[in-house]
GUKOLTI-674499 format. One line per 2 residues: number of its first residue (from 1); their letters; for each residue x, y, z of C-alpha. Coordinates in steps of 0.1 Angstrom, whole numbers, plus 5000, padded with zeros to 4 digits. Each point is the difference from the previous one (the first is absolute). Example, Ala and Ser with C-alpha at 12.3 -4.5 7.8 and 13.67 -1.06 7.14 Angstrom:
1	as	5123:4955:5078 | 5014:5034:4993;
END
This chain:
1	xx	5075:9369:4074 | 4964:5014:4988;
3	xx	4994:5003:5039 | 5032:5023:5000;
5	xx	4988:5019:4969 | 4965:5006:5017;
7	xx	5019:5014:5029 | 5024:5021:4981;
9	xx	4964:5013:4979 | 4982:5010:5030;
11	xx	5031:5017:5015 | 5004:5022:4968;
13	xx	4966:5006:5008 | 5008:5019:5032;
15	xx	5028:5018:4985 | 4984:5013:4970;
17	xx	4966:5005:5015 | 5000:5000:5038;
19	xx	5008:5028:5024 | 5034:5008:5018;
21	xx	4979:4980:5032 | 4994:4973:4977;
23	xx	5032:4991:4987 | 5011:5002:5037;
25	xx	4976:4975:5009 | 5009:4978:4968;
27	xx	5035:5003:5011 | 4995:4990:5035;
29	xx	4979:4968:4989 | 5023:4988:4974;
31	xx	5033:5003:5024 | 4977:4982:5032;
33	xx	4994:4975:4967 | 5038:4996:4995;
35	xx	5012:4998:5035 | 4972:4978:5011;
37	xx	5003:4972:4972 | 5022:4979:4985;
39	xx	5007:5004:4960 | 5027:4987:4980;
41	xx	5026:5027:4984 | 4977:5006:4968;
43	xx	4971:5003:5017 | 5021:5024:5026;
45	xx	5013:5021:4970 | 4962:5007:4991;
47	xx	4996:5018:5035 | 5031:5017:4993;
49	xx	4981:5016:4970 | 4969:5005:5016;
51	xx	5015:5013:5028 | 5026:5022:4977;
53	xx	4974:5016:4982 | 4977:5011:5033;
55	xx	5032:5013:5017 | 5008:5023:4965;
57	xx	4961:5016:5006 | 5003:5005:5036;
59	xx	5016:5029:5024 | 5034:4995:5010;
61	xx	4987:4998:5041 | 4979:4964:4983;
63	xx	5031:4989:4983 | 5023:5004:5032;
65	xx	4978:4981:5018 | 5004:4972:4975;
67	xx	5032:5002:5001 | 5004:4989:5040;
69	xx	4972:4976:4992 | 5018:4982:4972;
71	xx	5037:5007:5014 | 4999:4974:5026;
73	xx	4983:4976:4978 | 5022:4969:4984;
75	xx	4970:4994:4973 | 4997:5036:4991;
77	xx	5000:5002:4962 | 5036:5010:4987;
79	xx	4990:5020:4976 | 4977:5024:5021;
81	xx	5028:4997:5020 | 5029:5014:4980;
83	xx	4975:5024:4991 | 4995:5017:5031;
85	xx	5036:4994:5011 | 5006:5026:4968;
87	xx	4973:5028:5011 | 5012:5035:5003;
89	xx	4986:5001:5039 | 5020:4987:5021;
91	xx	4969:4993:5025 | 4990:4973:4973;
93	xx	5033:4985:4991 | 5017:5000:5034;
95	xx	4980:4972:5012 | 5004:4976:4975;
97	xx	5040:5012:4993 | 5008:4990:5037;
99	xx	4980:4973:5007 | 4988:4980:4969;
101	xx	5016:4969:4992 | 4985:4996:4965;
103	xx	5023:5030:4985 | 5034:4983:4982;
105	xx	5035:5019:5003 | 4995:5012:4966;
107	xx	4969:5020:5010 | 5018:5010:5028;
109	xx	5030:5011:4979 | 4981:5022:4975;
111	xx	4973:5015:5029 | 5035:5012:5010;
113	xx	5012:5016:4971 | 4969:5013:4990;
115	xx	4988:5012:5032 | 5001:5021:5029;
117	xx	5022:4999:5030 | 4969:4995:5021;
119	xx	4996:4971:4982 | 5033:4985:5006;
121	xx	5002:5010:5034 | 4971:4975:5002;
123	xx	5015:4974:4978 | 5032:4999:5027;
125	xx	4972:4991:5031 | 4994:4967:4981;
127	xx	5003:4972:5021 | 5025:4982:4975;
129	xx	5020:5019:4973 | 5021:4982:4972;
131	xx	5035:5012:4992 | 4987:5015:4964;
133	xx	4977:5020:5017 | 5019:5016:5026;
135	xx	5033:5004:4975 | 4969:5030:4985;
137	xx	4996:5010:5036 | 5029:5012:5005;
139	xx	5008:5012:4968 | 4971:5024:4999;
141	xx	4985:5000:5030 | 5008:5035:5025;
143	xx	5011:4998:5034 | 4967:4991:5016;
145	xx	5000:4969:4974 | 5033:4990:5003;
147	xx	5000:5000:5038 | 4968:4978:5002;
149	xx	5010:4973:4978 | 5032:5001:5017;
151	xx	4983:4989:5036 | 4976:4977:4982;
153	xx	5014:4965:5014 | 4979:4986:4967;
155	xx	5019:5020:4977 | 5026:4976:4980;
157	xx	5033:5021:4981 | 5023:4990:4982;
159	xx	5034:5017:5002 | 4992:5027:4977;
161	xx	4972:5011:5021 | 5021:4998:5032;
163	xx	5026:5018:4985 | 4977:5027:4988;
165	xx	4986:5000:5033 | 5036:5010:5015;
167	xx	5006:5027:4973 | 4975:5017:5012;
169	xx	4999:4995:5037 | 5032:5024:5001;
171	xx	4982:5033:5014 | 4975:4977:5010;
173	xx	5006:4985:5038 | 4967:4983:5004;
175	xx	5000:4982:4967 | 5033:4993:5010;
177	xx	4992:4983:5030 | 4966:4982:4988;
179	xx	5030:4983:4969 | 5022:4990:5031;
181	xx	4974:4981:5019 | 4989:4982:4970;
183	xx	5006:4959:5011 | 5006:4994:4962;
185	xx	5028:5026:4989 | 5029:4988:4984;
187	xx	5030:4997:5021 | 5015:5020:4972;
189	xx	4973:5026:5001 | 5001:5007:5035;
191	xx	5039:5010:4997 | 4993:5024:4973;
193	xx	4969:5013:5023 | 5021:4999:5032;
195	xx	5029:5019:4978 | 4976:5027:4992;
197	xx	4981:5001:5033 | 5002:5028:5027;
199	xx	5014:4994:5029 | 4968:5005:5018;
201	xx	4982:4977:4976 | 5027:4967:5006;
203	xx	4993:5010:5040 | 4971:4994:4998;
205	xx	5001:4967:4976 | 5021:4987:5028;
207	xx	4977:5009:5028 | 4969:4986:4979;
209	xx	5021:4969:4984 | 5023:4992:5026;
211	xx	5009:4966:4983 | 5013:5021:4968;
213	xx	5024:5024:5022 | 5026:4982:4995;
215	xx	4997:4997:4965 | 4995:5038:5000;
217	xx	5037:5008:5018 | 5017:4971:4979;
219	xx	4987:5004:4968 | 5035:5016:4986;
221	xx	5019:4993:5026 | 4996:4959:5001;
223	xx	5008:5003:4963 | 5035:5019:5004;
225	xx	5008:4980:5025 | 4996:4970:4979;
227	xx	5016:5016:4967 | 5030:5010:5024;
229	xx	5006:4965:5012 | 4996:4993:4963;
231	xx	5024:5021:4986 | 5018:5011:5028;
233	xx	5017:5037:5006 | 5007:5020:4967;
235	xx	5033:4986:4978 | 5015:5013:4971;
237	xx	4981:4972:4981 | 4973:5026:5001;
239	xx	5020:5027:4987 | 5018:4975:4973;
241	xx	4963:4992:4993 | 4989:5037:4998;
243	xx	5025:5011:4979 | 4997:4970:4971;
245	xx	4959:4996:4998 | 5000:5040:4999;
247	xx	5020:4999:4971 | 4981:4975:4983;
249	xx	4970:5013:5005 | 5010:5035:4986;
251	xx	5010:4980:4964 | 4966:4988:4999;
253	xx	5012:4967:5010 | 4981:4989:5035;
255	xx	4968:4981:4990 | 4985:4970:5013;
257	xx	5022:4976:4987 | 5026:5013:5020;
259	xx	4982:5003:5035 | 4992:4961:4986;
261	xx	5040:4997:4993 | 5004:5015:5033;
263	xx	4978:4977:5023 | 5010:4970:4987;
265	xx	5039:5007:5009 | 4989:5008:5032;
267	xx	5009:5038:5001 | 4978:5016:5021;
269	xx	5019:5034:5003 | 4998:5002:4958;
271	xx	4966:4989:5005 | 4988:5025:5022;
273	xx	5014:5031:4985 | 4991:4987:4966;
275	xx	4963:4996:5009 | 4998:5035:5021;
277	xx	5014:5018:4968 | 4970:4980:4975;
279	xx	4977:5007:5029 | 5010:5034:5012;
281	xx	5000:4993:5034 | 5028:5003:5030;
283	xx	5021:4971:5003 | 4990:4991:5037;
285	xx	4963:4999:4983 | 5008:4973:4978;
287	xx	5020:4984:5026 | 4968:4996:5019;
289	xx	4985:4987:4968 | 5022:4972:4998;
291	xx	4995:4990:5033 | 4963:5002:4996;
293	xx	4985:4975:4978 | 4970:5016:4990;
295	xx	5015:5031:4994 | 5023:4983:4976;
297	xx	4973:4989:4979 | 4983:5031:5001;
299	xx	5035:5016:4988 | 5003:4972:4976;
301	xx	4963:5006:4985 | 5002:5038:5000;
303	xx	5029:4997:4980 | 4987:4978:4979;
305	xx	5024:4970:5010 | 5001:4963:4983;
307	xx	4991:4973:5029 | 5031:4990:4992;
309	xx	5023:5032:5008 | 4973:5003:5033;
311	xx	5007:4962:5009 | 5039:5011:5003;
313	xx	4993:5031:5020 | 4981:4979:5025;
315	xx	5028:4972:5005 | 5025:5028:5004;
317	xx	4979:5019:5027 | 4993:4963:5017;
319	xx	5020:4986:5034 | 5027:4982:4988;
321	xx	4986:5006:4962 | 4972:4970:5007;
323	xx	4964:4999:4993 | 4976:4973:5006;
325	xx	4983:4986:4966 | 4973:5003:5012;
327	xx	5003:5035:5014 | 5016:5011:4961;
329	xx	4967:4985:4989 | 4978:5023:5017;
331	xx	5023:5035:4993 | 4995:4984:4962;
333	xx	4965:5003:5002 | 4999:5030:5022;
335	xx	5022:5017:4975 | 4976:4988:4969;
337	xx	4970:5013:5020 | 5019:5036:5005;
339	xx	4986:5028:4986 | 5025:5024:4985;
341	xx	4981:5027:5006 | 4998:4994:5035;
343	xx	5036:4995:5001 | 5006:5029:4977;
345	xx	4981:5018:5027 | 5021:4986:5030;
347	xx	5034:5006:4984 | 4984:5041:4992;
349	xx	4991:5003:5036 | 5039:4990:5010;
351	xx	5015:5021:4971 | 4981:5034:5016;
353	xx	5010:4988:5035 | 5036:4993:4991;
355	xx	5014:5028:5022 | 4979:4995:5031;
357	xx	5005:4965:4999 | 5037:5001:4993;
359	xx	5006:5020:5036 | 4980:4967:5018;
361	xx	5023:4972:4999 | 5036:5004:5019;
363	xx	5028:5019:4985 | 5020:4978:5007;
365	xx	4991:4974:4988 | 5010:5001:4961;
367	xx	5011:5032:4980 | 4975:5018:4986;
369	xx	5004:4993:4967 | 4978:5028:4984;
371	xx	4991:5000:4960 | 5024:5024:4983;
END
């Protein structure tokens, strides 16, 4: 350690004393030093402040050539690091925000929020991208941002972030596109981006993705299919139904324990209109719900459902009203891990797409039992 305060001596030596070529030169010989040897993470940190205090002294030319230098670099000191990764020019930062491994997702996060959109345009090129950081991508990043993380096969989201991504790939056909060629989207996120896709955009899904066309032109319509086998053709069960949940609902009565009350007596029609009256959405919406087992959790979570009222909603949408133990174990923990602002989220995207979504499915099928 007195070896490492020599150095750090004769380096405050250049700074305070030297010239702009000298501190250049100190610079250069202390990162060769660095790159060149092999130091444990103390004796590493010391470079960092040697090298720290050099790159404060010198041009902003000197430091972005650091900055490539040390960007590709897996010993490069973290805290000269995080320091460049923070510098106003994006010359400097860029490097080391796209390409250094020794920057964390928190510094990641706040060069992000503090930032500018130069530099997060260079945070989405990195070659692996953890969901925290790319949930701040999208938030604040513009169109240039958003559209490069989006293509970035590192990039990890989590449903928030894909969802996010689909709000605002509405006017947007080539964000649009880049979501719908993602390997890793939710099934469920790729029906809400294939709901809100142009016709030109799905087109051209199914021309570059020809093993998800079929999932593009049966999306809704597998779904009613099944729901109609299900339920069959409309009844005045529905209209019984319609008339008697209504009614409770307007005295303040329809709450959770009656969609579980509901459930557990097997009365899907009372079921279904009571949960598209606490959710606001169309009746054949919730159908699909309830034939969807994710989407019945997400409904569930959004609504801020007991496992136990969910657990009855999933036997009552099952085949025959039967699910595996070992499947209700893994919607149990899927349901646990749920966010409820993600779900919040999903069930806000339905509410504001209640109308478009309501004309999709056959009218046929069931009345259209729409919220007084």
């Amino acid at each position: 350690m007195n070896l490492s305060k020599s150095f750090l001596q004769q380096l405050d030596e250049a700074v305070q004393q030297g010239s702009a070529e000298s501190r250049e030169n100190a610079l250069r010989y202390a990162t060769d030093m660095l790159i060149i040897g092999r130091y444990s993470e103390d004796e590493t940190w010391v470079f960092g402040e040697a090298i720290g205090r050099l790159a404060d002294a010198i041009e902003v030319a000197a430091r972005a050539r650091l900055a490539r230098q040390l960007a590709k670099t897996t010993c490069a000191p973290a805290n000269i690091v995080k320091k460049l990764a923070f510098d106003d020019s994006i010359d400097v930062a860029g490097p080391v925000l796209e390409d250094s491994e020794r920057l964390d997702p928190a510094t990641l996060v706040g060069a992000i929020r503090t930032k500018s959109q130069q530099h997060q345009l260079a945070i989405s090129k990195r070659k692996s991208i953890p969901t925290e950081v790319t949930d701040e991508l999208v938030t604040r990043g513009d169109h240039e941002v958003i559209t490069s993380v989006a293509s970035n096969k590192g990039a990890c989201f989590s449903d928030f972030g894909f969802l996010h991504m689909i709000k605002r790939s509405g006017n947007d056909s080539i964000l649009a596109e880049t979501l719908g060629l993602r390997k890793d989207i939710p099934r469920l996120m790729f029906q809400q981006l294939i709901a809100k896709a142009s016709v030109d955009v799905k087109h051209k899904l199914e021309r570059e993705r020809p093993d998800l066309a079929a999932q593009i032109h049966s999306s809704i319509t597998e779904v009613a299919g099944a729901l109609h086998s299900k339920f069959g053709p409309a009844t005045s069960r529905y209209f019984v139904a319609k008339r008697m949940v209504t009614a409770r609902h307007q005295l303040g009565q329809l709450n959770e324990g009656s969609i579980l009350e509901y459930a557990r007596d097997q009365k899907i029609e009372e079921a279904t209109v009571g949960l598209s009256l606490l959710c606001s959405l169309p009746v054949n919406v919730v159908e699909r719900a309830l034939a969807d087992r994710e989407m019945t959790l997400i409904l569930a979570k959004a609504r801020d459902f007991k496992w136990e009222t969910t657990m009855s909603l999933l036997f009552l949408g099952a085949k025959d009203h039967r699910i595996r133990e070992s499947d209700l174990d893994n919607l149990r923990e899927e349901f646990t891990r749920l966010g409820s602002r993600t779900s919040q989220d999903v069930l806000d995207f339905y509410q504001a797409r209640r109308h478009a979504l309501s004309g999709e499915l056959d009218a046929d099928r069931l009345p259209r039992l729409r919220i007084q």
